[in-house]
VEXVEXBA-960451 format. One line per 8 residues: number of its first residue (from 1); for each residue x, y, z of N, C-alpha, C. Coordinates in nm, 3 decimals. Layout:
NUM> X,Y,Z,X,Y,Z,X,Y,Z | ...
***
This chain:
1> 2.962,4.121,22.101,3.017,4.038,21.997,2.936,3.909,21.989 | 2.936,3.845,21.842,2.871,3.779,21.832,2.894,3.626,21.860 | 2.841,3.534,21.928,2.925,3.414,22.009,2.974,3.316,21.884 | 3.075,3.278,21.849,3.102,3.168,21.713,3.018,2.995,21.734 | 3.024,3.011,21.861,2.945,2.888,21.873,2.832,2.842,21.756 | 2.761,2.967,21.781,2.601,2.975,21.665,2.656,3.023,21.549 | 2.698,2.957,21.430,2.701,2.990,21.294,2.583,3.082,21.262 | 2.490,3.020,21.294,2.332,3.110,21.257,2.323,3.266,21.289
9> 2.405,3.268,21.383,2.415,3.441,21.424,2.477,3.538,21.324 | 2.591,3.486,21.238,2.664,3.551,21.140,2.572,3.523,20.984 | 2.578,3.651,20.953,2.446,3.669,20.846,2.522,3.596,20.740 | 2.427,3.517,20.656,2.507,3.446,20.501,2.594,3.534,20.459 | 2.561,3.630,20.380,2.662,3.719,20.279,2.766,3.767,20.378 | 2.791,3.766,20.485,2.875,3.793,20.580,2.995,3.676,20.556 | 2.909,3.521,20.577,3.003,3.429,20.535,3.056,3.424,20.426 | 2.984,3.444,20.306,3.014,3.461,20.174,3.143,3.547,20.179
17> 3.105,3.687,20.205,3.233,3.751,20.182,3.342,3.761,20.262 | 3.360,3.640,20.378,3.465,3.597,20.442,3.521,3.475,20.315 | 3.460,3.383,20.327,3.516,3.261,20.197,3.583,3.308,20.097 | 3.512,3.425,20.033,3.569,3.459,19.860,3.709,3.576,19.933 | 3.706,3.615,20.047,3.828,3.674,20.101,3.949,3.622,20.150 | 3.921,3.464,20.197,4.009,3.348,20.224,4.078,3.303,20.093 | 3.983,3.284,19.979,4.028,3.241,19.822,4.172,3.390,19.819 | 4.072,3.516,19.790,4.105,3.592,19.740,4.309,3.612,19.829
25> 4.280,3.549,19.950,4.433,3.564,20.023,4.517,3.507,20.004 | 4.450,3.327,19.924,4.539,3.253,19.874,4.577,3.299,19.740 | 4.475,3.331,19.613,4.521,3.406,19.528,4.667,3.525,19.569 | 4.658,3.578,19.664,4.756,3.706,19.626,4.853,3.613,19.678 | 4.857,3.518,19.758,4.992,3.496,19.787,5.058,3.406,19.668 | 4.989,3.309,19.602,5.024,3.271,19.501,5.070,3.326,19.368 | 4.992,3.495,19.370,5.076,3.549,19.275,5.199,3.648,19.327 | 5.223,3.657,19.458,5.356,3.725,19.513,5.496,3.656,19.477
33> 5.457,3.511,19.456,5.553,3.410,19.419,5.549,3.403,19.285 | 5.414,3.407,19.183,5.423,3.363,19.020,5.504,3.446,18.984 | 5.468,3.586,18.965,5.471,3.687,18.912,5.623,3.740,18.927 | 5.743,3.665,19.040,5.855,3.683,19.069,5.966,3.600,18.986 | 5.895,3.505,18.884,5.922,3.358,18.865,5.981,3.457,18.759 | 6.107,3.444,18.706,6.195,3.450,18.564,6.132,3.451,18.438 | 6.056,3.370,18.432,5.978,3.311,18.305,5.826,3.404,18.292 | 5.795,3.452,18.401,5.667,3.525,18.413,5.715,3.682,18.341
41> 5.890,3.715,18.425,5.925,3.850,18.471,5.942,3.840,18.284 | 6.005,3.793,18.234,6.057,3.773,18.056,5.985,3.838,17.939 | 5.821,3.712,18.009,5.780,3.707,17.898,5.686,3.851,17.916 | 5.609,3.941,18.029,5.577,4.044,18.070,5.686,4.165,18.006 | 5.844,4.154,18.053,5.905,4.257,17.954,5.907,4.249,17.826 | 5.889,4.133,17.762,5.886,4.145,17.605,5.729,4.231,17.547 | 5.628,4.273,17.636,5.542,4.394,17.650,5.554,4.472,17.656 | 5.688,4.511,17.725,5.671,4.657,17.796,5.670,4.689,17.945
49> 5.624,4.569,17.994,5.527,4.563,18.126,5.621,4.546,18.270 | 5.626,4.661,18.353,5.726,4.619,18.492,5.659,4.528,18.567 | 5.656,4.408,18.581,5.599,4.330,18.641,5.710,4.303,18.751 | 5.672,4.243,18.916,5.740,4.211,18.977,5.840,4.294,19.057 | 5.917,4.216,19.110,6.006,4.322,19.207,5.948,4.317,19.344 | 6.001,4.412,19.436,5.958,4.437,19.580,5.834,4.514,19.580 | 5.800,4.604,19.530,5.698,4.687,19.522,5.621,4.627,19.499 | 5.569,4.490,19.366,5.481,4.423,19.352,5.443,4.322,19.452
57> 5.565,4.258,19.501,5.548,4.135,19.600,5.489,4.181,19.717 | 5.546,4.302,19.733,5.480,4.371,19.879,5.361,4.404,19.917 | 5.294,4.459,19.806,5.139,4.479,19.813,5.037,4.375,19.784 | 5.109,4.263,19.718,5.012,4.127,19.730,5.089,4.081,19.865 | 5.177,4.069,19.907,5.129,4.014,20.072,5.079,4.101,20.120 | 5.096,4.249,20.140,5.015,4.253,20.238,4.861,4.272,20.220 | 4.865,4.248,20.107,4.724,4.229,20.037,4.647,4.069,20.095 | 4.724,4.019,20.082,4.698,3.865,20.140,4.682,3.869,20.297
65> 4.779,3.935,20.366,4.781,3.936,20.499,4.657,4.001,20.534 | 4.587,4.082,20.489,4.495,4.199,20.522,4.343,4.088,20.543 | 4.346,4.008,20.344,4.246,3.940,20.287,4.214,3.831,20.421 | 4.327,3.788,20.418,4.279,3.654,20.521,4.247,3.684,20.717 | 4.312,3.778,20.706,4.284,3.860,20.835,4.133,3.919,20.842 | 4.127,3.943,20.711,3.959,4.038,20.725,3.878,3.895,20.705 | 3.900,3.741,20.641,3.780,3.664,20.617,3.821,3.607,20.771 | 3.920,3.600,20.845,3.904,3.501,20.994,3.792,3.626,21.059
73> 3.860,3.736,21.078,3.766,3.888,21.134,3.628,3.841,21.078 | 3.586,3.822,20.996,3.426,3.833,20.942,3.344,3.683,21.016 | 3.459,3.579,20.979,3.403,3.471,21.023,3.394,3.440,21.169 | 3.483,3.523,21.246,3.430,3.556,21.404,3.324,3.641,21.477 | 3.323,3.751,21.323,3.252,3.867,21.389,3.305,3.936,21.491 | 3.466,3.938,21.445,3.558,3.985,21.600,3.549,4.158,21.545 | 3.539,4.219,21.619,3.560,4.384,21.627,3.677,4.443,21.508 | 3.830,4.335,21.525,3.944,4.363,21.457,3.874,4.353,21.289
81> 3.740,4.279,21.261,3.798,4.253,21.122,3.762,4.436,21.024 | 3.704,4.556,21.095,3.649,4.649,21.009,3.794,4.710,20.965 | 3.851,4.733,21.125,4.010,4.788,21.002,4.115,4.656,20.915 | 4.075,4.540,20.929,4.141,4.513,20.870,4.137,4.485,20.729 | 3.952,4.497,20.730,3.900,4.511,20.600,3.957,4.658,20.486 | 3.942,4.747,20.622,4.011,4.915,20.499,4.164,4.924,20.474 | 4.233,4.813,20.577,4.365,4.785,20.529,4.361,4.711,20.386 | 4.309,4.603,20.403,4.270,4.533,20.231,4.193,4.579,20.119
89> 4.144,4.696,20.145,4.103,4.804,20.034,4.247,4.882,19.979 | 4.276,4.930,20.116,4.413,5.003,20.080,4.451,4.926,19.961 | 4.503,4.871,20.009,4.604,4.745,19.929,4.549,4.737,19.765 | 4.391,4.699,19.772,4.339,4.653,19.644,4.353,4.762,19.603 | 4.349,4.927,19.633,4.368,5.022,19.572,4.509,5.038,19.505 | 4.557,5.014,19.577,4.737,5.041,19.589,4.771,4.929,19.449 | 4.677,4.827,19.463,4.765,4.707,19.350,4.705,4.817,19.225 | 4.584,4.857,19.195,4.542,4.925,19.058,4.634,5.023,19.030
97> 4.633,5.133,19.119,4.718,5.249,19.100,4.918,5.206,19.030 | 4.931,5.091,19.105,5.033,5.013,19.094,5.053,4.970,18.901 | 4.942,4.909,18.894,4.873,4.795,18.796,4.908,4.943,18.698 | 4.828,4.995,18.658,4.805,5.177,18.619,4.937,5.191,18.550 | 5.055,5.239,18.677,5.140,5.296,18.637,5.235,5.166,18.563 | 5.265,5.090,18.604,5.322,4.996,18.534,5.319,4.936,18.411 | 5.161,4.994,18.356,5.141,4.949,18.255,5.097,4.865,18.236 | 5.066,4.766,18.324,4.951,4.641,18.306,4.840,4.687,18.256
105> 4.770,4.812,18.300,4.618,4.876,18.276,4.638,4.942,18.111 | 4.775,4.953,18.051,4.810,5.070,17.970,4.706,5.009,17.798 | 4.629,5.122,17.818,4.522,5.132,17.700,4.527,5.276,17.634 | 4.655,5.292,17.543,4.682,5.424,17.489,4.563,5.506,17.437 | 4.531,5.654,17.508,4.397,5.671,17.455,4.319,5.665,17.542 | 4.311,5.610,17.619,4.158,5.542,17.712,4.228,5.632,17.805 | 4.086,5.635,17.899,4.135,5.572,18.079,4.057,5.475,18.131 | 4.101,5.362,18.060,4.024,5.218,18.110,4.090,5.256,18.284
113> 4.238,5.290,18.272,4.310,5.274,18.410,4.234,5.294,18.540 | 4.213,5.453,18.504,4.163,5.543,18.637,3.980,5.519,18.618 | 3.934,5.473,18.536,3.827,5.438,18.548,3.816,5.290,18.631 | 3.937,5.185,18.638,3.923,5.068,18.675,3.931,5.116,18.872 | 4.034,5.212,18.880,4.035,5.258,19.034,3.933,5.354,19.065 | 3.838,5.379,18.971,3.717,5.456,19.040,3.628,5.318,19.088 | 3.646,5.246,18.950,3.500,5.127,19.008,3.497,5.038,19.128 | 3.678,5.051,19.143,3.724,4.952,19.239,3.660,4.998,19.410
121> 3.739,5.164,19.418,3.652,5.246,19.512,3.550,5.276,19.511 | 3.439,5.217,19.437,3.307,5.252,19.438,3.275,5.115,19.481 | 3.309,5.006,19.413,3.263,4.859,19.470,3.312,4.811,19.585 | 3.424,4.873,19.666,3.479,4.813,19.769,3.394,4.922,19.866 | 3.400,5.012,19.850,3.296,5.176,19.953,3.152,5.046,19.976 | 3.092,4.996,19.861,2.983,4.953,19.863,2.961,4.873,19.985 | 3.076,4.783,19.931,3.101,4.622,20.046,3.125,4.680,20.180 | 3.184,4.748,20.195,3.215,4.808,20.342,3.078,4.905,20.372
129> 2.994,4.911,20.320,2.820,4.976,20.368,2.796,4.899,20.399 | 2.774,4.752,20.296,2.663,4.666,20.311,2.777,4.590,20.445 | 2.878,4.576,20.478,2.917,4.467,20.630,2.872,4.609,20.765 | 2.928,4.731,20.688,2.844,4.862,20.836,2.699,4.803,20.876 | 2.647,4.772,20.750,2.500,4.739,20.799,2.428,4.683,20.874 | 2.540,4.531,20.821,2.532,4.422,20.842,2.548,4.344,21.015 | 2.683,4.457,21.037,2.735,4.435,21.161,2.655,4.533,21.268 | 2.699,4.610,21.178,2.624,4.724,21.279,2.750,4.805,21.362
137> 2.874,4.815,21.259,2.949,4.841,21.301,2.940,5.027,21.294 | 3.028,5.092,21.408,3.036,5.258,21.414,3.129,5.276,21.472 | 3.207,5.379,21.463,3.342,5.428,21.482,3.342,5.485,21.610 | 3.235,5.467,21.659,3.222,5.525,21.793,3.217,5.396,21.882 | 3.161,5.278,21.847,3.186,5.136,21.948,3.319,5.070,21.906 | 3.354,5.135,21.858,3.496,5.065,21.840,3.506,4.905,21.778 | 3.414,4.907,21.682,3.406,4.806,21.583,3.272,4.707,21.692 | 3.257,4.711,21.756,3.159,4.660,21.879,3.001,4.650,21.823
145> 2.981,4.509,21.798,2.826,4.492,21.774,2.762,4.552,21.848 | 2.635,4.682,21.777,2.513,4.653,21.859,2.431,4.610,21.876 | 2.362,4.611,21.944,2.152,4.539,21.943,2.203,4.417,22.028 | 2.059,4.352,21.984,2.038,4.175,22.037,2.124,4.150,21.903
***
């Protein structure tokens, strides 16, 4: 593992995508609370749109819990952050599929929907290559840096 002492040891885009994962944790928790608000839930049903509830609140925390767990994990370079990163995929998957059926995604005609959860699993598959790479993480060291 890599010592935190030396910032220099943890590769830039490593930091990068710890920071925009710290944002991204305060985002979900801030919308676990908007999105519950009366005035949000109202003006969303005068759409159509199931916004809110337990099902919604639940997957932005633990969407949040995952996010900020995977940017402290990245910014240590601790072993814990690779699953906690595919826990916060879960999740980002889970909010589309969510998003989808609810009707937030609803484009009569299209499949903007299931096209938005292909790109999502294609861009998040990506990010989790480029930190395998990065780290040098394998399922066989048990999230455990190798090399110098």
């Amino acid at each position: 593992m890599v010592n935190t002492a030396h910032p220099a040891q943890r590769p830039g885009a490593v930091t990068v995508i710890s920071v925009v994962l710290a944002f991204l944790a305060a985002a979900d928790f801030g919308n676990a609370v908007a999105w519950n608000q009366s005035e949000v839930v109202a003006a969303a049903s005068r759409y159509g749109l199931a916004v809110g509830g337990w099902v919604h609140t639940s997957i932005l925390v633990i969407s949040a819990v995952a996010a900020l767990a995977t940017a402290v994990g990245l910014w240590r370079m601790a072993p814990w952050a690779r699953p906690s990163f595919i826990v916060w995929c879960f999740t980002v998957v889970a909010f589309d599929g969510w998003a989808m059926h609810s009707g937030l995604l609803r484009s009569p005609g299209t499949t903007s929907g299931e096209i938005l959860v292909l790109g999502t699993i294609v861009i998040l598959g990506g990010i989790y290559w480029f930190l395998a790479q990065a780290l040098r993480w394998s399922a066989r060291s048990g999230g455990q840096r190798k090399g110098p």
